[in-house]
C-alpha positions in Angstrom: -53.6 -27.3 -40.9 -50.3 -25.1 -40.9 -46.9 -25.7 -42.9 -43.4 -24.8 -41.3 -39.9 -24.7 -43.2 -36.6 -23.4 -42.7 -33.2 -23.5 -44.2 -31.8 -21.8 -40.6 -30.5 -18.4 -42.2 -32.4 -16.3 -40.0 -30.7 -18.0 -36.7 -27.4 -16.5 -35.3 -23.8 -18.5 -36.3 -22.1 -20.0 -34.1 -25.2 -21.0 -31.7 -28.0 -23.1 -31.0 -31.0 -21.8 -32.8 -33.6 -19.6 -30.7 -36.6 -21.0 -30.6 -35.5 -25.0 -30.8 -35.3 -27.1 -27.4 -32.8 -30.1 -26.9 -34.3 -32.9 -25.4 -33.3 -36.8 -24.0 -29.6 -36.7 -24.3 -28.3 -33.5 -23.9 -25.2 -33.1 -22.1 -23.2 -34.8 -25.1 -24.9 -32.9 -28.5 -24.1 -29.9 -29.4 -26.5 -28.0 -31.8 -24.9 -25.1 -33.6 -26.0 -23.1 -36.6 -23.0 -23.3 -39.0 -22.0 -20.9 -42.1 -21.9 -23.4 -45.1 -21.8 -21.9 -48.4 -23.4 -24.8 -50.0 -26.0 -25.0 -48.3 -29.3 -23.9 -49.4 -29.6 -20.2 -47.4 -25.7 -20.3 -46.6 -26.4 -22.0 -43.3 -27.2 -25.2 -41.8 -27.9 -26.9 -38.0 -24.9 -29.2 -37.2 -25.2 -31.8 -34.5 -21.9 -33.0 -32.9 -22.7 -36.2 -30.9 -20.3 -37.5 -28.4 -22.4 -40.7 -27.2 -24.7 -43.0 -28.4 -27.7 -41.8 -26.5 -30.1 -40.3 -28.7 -30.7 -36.5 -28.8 -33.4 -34.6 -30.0 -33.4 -30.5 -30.5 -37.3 -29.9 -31.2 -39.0 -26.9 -32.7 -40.7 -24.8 -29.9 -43.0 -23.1 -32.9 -44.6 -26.4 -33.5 -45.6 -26.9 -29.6 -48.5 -25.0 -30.0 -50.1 -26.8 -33.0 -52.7 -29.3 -31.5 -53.5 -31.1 -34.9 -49.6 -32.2 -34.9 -50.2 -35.5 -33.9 -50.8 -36.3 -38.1 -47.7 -35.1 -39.1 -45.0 -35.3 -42.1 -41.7 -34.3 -42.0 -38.9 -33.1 -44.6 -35.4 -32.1 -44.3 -32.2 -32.5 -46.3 -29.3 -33.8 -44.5 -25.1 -34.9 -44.7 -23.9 -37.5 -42.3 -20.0 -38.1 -41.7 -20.6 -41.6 -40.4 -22.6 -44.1 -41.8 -23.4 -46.4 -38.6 -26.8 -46.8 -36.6 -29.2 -43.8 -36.0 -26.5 -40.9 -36.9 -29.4 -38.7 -37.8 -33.5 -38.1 -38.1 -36.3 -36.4 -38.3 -38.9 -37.1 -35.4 -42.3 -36.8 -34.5 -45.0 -37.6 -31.7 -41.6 -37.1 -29.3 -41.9 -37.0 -25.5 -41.3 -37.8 -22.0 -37.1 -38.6 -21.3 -34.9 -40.6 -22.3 -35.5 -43.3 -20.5 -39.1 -43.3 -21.1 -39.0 -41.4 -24.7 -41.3 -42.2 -26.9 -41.4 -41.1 -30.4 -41.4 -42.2 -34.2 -38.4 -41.7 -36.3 -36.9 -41.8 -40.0 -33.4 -42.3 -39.9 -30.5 -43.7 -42.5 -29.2 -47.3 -41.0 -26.1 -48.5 -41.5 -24.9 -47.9 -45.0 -27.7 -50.2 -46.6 -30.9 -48.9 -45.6 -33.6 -46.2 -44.0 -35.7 -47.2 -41.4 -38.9 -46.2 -40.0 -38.4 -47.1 -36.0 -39.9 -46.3 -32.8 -39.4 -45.6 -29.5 -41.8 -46.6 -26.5 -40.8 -46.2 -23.1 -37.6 -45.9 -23.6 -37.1 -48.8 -25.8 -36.1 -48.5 -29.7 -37.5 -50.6 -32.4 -37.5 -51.4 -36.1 -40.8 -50.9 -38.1 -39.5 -51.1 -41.6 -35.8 -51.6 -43.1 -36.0 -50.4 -46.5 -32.9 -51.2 -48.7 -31.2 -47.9 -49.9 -27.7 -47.5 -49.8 -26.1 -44.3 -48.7 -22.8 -42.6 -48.5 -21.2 -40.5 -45.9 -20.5 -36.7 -46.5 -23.1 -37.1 -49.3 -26.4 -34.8 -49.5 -29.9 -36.5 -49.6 -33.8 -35.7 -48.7 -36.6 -37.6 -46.5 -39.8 -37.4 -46.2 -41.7 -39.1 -42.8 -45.5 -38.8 -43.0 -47.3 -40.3 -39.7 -51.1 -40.3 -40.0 -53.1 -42.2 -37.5 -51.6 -45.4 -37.4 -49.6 -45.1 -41.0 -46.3 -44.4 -40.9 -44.7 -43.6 -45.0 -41.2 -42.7 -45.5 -38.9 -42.1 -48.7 -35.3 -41.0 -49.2 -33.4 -39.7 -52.0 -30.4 -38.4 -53.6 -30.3 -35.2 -55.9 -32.3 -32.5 -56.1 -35.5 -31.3 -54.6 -37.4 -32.1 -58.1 -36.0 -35.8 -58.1 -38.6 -37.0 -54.9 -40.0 -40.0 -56.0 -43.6 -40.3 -56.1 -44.3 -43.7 -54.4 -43.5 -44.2 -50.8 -40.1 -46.5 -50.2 -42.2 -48.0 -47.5 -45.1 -47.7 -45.2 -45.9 -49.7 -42.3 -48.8 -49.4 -39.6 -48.3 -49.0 -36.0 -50.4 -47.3 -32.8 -47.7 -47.9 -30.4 -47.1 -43.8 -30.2 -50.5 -41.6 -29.8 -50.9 -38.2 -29.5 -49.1 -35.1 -30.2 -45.5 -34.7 -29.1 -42.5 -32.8 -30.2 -41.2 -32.3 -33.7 -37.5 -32.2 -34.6 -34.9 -33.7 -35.6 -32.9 -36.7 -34.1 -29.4 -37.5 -33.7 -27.3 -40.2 -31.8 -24.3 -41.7 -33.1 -20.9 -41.0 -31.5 -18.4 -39.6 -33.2 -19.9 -38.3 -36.1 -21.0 -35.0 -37.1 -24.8 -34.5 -39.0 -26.2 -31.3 -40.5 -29.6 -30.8 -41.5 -29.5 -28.1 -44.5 -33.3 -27.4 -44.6 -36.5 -28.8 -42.4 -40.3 -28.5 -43.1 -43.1 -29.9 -41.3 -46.7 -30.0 -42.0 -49.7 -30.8 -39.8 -53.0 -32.1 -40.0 -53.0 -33.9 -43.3 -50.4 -30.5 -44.9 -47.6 -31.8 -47.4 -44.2 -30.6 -45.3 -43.0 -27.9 -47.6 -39.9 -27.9 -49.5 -38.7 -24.4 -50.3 -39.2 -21.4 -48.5 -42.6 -19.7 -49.4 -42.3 -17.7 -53.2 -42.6 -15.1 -52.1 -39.0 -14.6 -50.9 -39.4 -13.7 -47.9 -37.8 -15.4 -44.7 -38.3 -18.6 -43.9 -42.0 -19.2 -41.8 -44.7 -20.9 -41.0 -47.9 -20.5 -42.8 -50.8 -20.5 -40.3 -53.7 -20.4 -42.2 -54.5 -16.9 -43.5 -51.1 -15.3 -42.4 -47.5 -16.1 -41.7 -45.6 -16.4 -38.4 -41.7 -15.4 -38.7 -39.7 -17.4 -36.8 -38.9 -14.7 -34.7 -42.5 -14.4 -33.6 -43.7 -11.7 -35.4 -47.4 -11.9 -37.3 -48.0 -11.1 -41.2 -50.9 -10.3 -42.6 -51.0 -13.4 -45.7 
């Protein structure tokens, strides 16, 4: 069991963040790490996409993890389009694009979230739930996959405002194993940035908020913290 989380202050402006790995369509997304001052540690990952192939930029610190195949996802994110797919979190990710497989949480539309999948390549629906969204407008998801249960919510607000029922949950065995962890981005045209990201594995809630602590965001690894830089501390 481990927890992960970052609000991407500790990664260089200007760049893609060291440590994360683009993957399936690559040659037209652009991952930088952007000053923001609104954002939660005064940076945020920004993904400009220039087709409609999906993208993924995956968390190399994850890779390592074998009990990350049960999974759950947060992260806090803007989009300046509202169409299909502009942005995501992912899990159980792998292969190539034309053989990706994966599931996803993403906004749909302007109406809805969706929990969807991709096998071999091919994307699918699991679950539409109604929930209107606005462009250049904040909100928060959660994506839990466990076994064959897949439980998403999404909201607007603040942190504190998570509901504490699922929006929707669906079961599915389509995507086994453990894969990459990221986030997901694929609509043309339109700019997404993800302000924070947690992830935990093995049955762990993905945290929130960077350890109390106060000190940089890491992962906690079960008796000690990993920096994202590498480094061990004694917990």
């Amino acid at each position: 069991m481990a927890q992960y989380f970052t609000n991407f202050s500790e990664y260089t402006t200007g760049v893609q963040p060291t440590g994360w790995t683009p993957r399936w369509q690559t040659a037209s997304k652009t991952w930088t790490v952007e000053d923001d001052a609104g954002a939660t540690g005064g940076k945020l990952l920004r993904c400009v996409s220039a087709s409609n192939n999906a993208g993924l930029l995956t968390w190399d610190a994850i890779d390592a993890d074998a009990a990350r195949d049960d999974v759950e996802i947060f992260f806090r994110f803007r989009s300046s389009g509202t169409g299909t797919i502009p942005v995501g979190g992912v899990v159980r990710a792998s292969s190539v694009l034309a053989t990706g497989n994966g599931y996803t949480s993403h906004p749909n539309d302007a109406s809805a979230q969706r929990i969807a999948k991709f096998v071999s390549g091919s994307y699918g629906s699991l679950s539409n739930h109604s929930n209107a969204w606005a462009a250049d407008t904040w909100y928060y998801c959660r994506f839990r996959v466990n076994g064959t249960t897949l439980q998403m919510k999404r909201w607007a607000g603040a942190i504190g405002d998570e509901p504490g029922a699922w929006d929707s949950e669906v079961t599915n065995g389509e995507v086994t194993g453990a894969g990459w962890v990221g986030a997901l981005s694929r609509l043309t045209g339109v700019t997404v940035d993800l302000d924070v990201l947690g992830v935990g594995t093995n049955g762990d809630t993905a945290p929130s908020q960077a350890p109390a602590s106060g000190q940089p965001p890491r992962a906690n690894m079960q008796g000690g913290f990993v920096n994202m830089r590498g480094g061990f501390i004694n917990g």
